[in-house]
C-alpha positions as CSV (number, residue, x, y, z in Angstrom):
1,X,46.3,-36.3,33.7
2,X,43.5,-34.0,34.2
3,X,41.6,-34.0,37.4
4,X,38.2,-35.8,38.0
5,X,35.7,-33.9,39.4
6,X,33.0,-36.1,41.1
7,X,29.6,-34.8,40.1
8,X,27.6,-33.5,43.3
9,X,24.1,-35.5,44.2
10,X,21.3,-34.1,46.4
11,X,22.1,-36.3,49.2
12,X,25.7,-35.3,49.2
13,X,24.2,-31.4,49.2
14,X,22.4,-31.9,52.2
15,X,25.2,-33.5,54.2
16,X,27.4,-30.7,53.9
17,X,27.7,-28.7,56.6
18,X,29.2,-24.8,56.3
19,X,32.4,-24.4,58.4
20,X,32.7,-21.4,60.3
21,X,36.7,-20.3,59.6
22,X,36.2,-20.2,56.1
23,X,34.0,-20.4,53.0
24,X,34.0,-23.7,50.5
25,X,33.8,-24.5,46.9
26,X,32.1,-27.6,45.8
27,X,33.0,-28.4,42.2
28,X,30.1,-30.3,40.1
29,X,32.3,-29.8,36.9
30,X,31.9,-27.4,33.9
31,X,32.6,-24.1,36.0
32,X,29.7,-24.6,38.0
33,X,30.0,-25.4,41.8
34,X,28.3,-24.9,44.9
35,X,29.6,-22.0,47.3
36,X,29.1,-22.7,51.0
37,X,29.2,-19.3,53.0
38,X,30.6,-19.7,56.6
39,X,26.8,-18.4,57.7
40,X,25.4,-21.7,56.1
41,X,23.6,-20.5,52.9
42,X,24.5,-22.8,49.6
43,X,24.8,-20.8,46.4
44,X,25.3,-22.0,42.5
45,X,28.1,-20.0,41.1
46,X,29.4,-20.4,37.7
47,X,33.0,-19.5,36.2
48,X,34.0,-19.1,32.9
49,X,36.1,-16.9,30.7
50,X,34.4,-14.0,29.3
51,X,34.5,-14.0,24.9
52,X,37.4,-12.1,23.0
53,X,39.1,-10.7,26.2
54,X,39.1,-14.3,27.9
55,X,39.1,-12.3,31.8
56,X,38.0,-14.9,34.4
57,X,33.7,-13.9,35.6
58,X,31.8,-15.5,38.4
59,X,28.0,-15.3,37.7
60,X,25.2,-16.5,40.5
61,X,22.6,-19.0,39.8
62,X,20.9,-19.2,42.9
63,X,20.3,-20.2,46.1
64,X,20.1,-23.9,47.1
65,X,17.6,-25.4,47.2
66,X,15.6,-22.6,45.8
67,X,17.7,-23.7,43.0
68,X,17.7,-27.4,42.7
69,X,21.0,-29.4,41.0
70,X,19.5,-30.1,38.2
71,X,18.2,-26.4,37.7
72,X,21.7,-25.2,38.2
73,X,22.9,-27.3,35.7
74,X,20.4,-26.2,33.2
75,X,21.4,-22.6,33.6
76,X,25.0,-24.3,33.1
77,X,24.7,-26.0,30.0
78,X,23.2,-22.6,28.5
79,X,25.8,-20.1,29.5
80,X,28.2,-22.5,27.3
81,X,26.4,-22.6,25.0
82,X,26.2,-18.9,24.7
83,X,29.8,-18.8,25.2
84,X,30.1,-21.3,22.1
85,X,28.3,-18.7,20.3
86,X,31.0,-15.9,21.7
87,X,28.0,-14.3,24.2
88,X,28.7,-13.2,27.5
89,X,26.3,-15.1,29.8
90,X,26.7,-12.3,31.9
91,X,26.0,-9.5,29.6
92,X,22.8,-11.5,27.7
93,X,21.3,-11.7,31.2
94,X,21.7,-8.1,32.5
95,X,20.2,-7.7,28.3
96,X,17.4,-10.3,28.9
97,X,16.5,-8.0,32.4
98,X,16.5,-4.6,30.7
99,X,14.2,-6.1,28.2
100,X,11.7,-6.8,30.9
101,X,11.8,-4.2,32.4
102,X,11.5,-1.8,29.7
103,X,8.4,-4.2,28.6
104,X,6.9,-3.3,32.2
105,X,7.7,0.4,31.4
106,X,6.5,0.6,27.8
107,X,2.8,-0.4,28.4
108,X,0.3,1.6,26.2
109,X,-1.3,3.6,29.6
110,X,2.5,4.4,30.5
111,X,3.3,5.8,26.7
112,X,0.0,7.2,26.8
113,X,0.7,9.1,30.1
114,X,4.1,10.3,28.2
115,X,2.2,11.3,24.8
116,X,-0.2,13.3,26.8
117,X,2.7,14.9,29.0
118,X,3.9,16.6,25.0
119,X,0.2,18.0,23.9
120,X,-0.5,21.4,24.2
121,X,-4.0,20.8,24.8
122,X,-6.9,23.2,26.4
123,X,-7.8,22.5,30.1
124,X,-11.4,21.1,28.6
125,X,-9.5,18.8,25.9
126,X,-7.5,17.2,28.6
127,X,-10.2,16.3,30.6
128,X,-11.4,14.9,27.9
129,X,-8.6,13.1,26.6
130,X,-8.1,11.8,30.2
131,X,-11.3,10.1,30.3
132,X,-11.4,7.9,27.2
133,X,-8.1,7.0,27.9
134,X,-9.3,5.9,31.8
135,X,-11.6,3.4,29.8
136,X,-9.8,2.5,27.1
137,X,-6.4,1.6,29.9
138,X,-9.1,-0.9,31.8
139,X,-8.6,-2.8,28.7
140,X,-5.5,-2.6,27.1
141,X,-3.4,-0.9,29.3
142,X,-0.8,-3.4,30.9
143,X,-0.4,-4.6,27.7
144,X,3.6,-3.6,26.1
145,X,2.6,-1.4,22.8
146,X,4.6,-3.3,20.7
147,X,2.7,-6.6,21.7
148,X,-0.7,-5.0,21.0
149,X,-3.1,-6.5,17.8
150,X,-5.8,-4.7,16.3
151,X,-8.6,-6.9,17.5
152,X,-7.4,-6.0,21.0
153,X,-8.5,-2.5,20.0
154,X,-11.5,-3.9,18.3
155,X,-13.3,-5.2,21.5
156,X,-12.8,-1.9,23.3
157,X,-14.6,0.0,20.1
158,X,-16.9,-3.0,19.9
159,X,-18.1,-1.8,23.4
160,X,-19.5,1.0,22.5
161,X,-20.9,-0.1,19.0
162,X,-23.2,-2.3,21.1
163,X,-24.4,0.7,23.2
164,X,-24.3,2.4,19.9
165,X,-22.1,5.1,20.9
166,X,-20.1,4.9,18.0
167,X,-18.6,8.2,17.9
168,X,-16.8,7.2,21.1
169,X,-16.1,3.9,19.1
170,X,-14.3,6.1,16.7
171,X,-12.6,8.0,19.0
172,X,-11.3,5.2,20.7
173,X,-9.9,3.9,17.5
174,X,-8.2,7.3,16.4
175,X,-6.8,8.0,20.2
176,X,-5.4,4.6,20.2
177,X,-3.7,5.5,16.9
178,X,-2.0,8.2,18.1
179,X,-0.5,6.8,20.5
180,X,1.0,3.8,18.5
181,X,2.1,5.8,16.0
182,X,3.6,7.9,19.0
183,X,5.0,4.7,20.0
184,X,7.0,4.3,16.5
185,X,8.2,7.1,16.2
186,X,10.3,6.6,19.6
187,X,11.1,2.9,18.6
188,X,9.0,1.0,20.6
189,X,7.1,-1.1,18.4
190,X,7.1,-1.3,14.2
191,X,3.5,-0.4,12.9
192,X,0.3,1.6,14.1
193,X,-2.1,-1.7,14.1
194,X,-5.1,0.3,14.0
195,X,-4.8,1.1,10.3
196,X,-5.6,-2.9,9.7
197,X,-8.7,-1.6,11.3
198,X,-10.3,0.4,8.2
199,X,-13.9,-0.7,7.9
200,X,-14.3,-2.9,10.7
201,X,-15.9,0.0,12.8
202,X,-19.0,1.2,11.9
203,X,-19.3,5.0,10.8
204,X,-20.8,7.3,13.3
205,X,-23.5,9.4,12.2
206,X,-23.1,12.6,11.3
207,X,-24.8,14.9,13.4
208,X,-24.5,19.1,13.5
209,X,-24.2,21.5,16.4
210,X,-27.7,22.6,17.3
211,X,-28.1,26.0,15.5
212,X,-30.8,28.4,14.6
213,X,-30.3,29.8,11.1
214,X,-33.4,31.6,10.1
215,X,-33.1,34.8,10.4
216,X,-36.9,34.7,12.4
217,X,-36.0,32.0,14.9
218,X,-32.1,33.4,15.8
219,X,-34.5,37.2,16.5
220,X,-36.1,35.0,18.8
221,X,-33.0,34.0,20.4
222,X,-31.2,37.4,20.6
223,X,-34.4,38.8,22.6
224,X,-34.6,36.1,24.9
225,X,-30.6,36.5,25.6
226,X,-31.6,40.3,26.5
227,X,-33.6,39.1,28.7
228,X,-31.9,36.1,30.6
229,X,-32.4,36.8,34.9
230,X,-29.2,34.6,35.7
231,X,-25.6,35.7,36.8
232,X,-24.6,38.9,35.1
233,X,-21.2,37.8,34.0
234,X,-22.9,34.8,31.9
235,X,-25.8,37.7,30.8
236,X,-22.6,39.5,29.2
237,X,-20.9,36.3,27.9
238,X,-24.2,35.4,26.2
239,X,-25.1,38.7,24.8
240,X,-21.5,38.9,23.7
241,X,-21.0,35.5,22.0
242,X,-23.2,35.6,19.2
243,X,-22.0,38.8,17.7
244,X,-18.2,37.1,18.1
245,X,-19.3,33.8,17.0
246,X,-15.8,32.6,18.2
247,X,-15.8,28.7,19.8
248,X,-16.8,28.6,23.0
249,X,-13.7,27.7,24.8
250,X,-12.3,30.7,23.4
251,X,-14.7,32.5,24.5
252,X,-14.5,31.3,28.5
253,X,-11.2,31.8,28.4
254,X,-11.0,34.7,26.6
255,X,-8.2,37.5,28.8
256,X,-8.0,41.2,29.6
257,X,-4.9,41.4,28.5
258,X,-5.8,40.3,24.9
259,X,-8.5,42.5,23.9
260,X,-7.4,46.2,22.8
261,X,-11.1,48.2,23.3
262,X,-9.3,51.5,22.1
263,X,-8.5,49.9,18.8
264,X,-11.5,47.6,18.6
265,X,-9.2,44.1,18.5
266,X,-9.5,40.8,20.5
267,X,-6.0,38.7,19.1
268,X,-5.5,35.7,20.8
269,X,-3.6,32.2,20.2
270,X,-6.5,29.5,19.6
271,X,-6.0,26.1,21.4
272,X,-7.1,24.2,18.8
273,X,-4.4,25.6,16.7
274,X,-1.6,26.8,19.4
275,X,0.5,23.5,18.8
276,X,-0.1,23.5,14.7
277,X,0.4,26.8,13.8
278,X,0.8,29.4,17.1
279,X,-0.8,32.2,14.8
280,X,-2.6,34.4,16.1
281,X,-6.6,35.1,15.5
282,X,-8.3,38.3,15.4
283,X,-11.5,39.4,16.1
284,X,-12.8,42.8,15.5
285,X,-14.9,44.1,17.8
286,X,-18.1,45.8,17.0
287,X,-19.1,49.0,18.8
288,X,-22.0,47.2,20.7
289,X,-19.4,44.1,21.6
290,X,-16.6,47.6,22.8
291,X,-19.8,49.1,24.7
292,X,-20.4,45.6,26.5
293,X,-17.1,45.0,27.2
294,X,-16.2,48.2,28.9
295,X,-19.3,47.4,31.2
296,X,-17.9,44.7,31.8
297,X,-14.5,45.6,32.5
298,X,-15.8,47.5,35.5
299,X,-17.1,44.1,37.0
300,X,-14.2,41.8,36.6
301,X,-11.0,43.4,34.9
302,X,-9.8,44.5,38.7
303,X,-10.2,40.8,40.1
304,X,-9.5,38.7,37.4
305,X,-7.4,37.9,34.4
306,X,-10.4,36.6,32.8
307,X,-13.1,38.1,30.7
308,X,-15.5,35.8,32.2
309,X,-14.3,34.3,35.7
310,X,-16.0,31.7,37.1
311,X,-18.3,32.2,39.7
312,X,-16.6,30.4,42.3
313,X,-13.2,32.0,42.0
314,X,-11.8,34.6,40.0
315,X,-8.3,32.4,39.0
316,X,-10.7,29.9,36.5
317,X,-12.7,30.9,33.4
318,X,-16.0,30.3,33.3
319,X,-17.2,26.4,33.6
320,X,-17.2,25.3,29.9
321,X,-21.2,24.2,30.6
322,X,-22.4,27.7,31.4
323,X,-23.5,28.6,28.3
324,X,-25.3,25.9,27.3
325,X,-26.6,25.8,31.1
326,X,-28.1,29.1,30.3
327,X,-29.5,28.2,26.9
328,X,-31.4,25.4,28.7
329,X,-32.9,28.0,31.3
330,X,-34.2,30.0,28.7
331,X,-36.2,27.3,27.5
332,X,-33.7,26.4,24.2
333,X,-33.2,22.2,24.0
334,X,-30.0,20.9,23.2
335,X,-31.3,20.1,19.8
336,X,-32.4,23.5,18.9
337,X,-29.2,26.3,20.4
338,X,-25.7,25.3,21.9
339,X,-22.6,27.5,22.7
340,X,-21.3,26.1,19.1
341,X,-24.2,26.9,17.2
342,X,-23.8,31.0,16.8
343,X,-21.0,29.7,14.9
344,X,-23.2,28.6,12.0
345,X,-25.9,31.0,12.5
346,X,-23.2,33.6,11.8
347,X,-21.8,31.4,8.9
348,X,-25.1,30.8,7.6
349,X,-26.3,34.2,7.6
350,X,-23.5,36.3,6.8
351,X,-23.4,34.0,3.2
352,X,-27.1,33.8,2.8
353,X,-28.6,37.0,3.8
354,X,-25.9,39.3,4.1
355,X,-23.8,38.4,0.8
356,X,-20.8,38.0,2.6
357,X,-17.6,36.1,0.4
358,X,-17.3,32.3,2.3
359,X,-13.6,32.9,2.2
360,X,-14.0,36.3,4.7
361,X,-16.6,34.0,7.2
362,X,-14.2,31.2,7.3
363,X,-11.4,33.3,8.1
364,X,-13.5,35.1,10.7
365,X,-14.2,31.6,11.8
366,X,-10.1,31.1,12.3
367,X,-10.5,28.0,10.1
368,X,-7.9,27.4,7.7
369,X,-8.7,29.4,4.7
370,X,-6.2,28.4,1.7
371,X,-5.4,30.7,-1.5
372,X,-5.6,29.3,-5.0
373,X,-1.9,28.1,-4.9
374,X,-2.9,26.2,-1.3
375,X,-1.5,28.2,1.1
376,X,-3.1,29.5,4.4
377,X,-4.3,33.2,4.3
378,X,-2.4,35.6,6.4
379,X,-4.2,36.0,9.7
380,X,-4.5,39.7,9.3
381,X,-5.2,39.4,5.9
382,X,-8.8,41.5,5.1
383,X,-8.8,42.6,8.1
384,X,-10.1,45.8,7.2
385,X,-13.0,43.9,5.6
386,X,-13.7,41.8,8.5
387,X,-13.7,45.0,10.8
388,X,-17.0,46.0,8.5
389,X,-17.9,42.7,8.2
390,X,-18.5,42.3,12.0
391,X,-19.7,45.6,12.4
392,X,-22.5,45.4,10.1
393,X,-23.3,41.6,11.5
394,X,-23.7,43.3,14.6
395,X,-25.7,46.0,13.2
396,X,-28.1,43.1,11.7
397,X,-28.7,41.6,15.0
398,X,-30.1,44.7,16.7
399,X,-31.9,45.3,13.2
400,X,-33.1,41.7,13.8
401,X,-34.6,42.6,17.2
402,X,-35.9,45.5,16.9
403,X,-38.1,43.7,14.4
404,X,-39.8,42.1,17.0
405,X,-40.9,44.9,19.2
């Protein structure tokens, strides 16, 4: 005859008392009992026979009365039914914990962090990158990426459309994107929601970098460079930049050790395109760029790797701001010259007035010039014809100025 175990109440709980010389087990039927430790603490314990290889387990359920009786059995009456079901109580809970915590890990600021840790971005674009994603973690940041919804993204964005910033609207959007798509390829949630997004943001509009492309009014500006009173290494860099029309972070951080004056060649690896394509972009350097450059080395090539150090130590570029700092103090607005806009001057005026092919500019611009069967030009392709190019762009700009006197 099997043996009756007499379910335990509360009241009888309480009245037992541990016994020093030896630990107890009070049965309350089912595999689950009550283990009294010789130091007094109750605790639920629960055995069974594991699926498949049916080897004996003990799992805890608490500590009483943390864990009340009727708790206990609760947590009982599950673990057989998992075992009905041939699941290890045991295993499902150390599963059910893992879960959790890889929940708490896999929050979209913690990805983020990781997705940021693989870019090979520019010092400036981190910065950058680090910032919207400050504001955008205040919002959805604790939140597991797999549990985000577009309309949580949607608030943030609709932040800014009321302060009608909506380019940083957009950029929330696509940063966001990246990172859930990030997120899917690594297996942590099924779909980037921001592409249920399309048209619920309202378009930014489009605005150009402040440039000066008549040939009058970018004289004007070439004189005034010659005659900018601030620090010398920014009077070089600004004298320097338009006749290289490269982007200004390029420029900043532009080294010694990658410009060749005896050959006439600045190569360097572009930021913008280092983690794409790692080619390589030349600039030839006209004779008035060599000429300012070897004045320049005499300054700064001893003390610093860079071309144009930063005045407050010689181990940083030059602030990304000093340019346009400079354009400021010689009386240019942001709307009418930036850092960015001898870009399109050169592009404007090399097509327009100097009959220059587009194909030639936009190479010289290092953007990504495709042949007729769509493939990317060869970096040092024309590079003959962008040595005269740039020579006789800088030969225009002194032609320009000297105009004026």
């Amino acid at each position: 005859m099997p043996k009756i175990v007499k379910s335990l109440t509360d009241s009888k709980i309480k009245s037992l008392k541990a016994d020093p010389n030896k630990h107890q087990r009070i049965s309350d039927g089912l595999g689950l009992y009550l283990f009294i430790h010789k130091n007094g603490y109750k605790y639920w314990k629960f055995d069974y026979s594991r699926p498949y290889t049916k080897k004996r387990n003990t799992i805890s359920f608490g500590i009483y009365p943390t864990t009340s009786l009727a708790e206990a059995r609760l947590k009982r009456d599950e673990a057989r039914t998992l075992l009905s079901q041939n699941i290890d109580p045991h295993v499902e809970k150390l599963r059910i914990e893992n879960e959790i915590l890889n929940t708490n890990n896999n929050t979209f600021q913690n990805i983020a962090h990781e997705w940021m840790a693989k870019q090979d971005f520019a010092e400036s674009t981190v910065k950058g990158q680090q910032r919207l994603l400050e504001v955008i973690n205040q919002h959805i940041g604790k939140i597991p990426v797999h549990e985000i919804k577009a309309m949580d993204i949607l608030k943030v964005c609709r932040i800014y459309e009321k302060e009608e910033k909506l380019e940083t609207a957009k950029k929330v959007k696509v940063k966001c994107g990246q990172i859930l798509r990030y997120s899917v390829s690594i297996g942590l949630c099924e779909r980037d929601v921001t592409q249920d997004l399309k048209g619920a943001i309202s378009p930014p509009k489009v605005t150009h970098m402040a440039a000066l492309v008549e040939p009058k009014d970018f004289a004007l500006l070439l004189q005034d460079i010659d005659h900018y009173e601030g620090s010398v290494i920014t009077r070089y860099a600004l004298r320097i930049a338009p006749l290289v029309f490269v982007r200004p972070g390029e420029l900043r951080q532009a080294k010694w050790q990658d410009v060749d004056l005896q050959k006439g060649l600045w190569s360097y690896t572009p930021p913008k395109t280092k983690s794409k394509t790692g080619v390589q972009h030349i600039v030839p350097l006209s004779t008035q760029v060599i000429h300012l450059l070897s004045e320049l080395a005499q300054i700064t090539k001893a003390k610093s790797e860079y071309v144009f150090p930063a005045t407050t130590s010689n181990l940083k570029p030059m602030s990304e701001n000093t340019i346009n700092q400079a354009l400021r103090r010689l009386g240019y607005t942001s709307e009418q010259a930036c850092g960015h806009g001898f870009r399109a001057s050169a592009r404007t005026i090399l097509e327009e007035v100097l009959e220059f092919p587009i194909e030639l500019i936009e190479q010289q611009l290092a953007h990504q010039v495709k042949d007729m069967h769509g493939r990317a030009y060869n970096r040092t392709k024309h590079l003959e014809k962008r040595k005269e190019m740039m020579q006789r762009w800088a030969d225009y700009c002194d032609g320009l100025k000297a105009q004026l006197i």
